[in-house]
N, C-alpha and C positions, 0 to 999 in steps of 0.2 A: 175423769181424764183431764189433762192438763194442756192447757195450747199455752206451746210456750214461741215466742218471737225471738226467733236466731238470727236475724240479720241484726238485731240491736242497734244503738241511736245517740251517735257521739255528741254531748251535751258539751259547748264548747267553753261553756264559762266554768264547768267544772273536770273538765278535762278526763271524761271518765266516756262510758260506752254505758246506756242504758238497756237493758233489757227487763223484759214482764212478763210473768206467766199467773194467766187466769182460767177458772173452771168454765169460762162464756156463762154462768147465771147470770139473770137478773134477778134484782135483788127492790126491794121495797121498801122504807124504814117509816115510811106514812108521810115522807114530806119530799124523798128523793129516790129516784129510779138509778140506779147503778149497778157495775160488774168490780167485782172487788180482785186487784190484781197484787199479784208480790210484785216487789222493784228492785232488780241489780243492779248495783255500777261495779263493774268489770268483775261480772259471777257473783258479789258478797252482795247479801239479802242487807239491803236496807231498808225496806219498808215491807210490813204482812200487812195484809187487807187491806189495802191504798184504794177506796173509795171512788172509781172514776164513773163520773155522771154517765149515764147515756143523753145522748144528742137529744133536743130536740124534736126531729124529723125523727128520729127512729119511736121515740114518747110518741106524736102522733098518730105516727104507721102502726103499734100496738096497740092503741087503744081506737081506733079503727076498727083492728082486725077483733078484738073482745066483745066492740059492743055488735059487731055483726055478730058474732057467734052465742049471743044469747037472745 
């Protein structure tokens, strides 16, 4: 299922409205922790799979919660 962001995100140097819709995975490539988002500027997909990190603080809070759980 898709969580898509409707209020979108007026990018003023390009004069357009940004919107992203990602499946919320995380994702692991052996070097970076990310959820991979589509990216509209006004509805037209301009970027599949757009690589966005996860945070920091959210990397620590998972891997917290892993190594409790083993």
């Amino acid at each position: 299922m898709q969580d898509v962001r409707q209020e979108g995100q007026l990018i003023q140097g390009l004069a357009v409205i940004e919107t992203t819709e990602s499946d919320n995975v995380l994702r692991w490539d052996g070097e970076m922790l990310y959820v991979e988002h589509d990216v509209y500027h006004n509805g037209q997909l301009v970027h599949r799979k757009y690589r966005r990190r996860v945070t920091a603080d959210v990397a620590r809070t998972l891997l917290t919660t892993v190594a409790k759980a083993s």
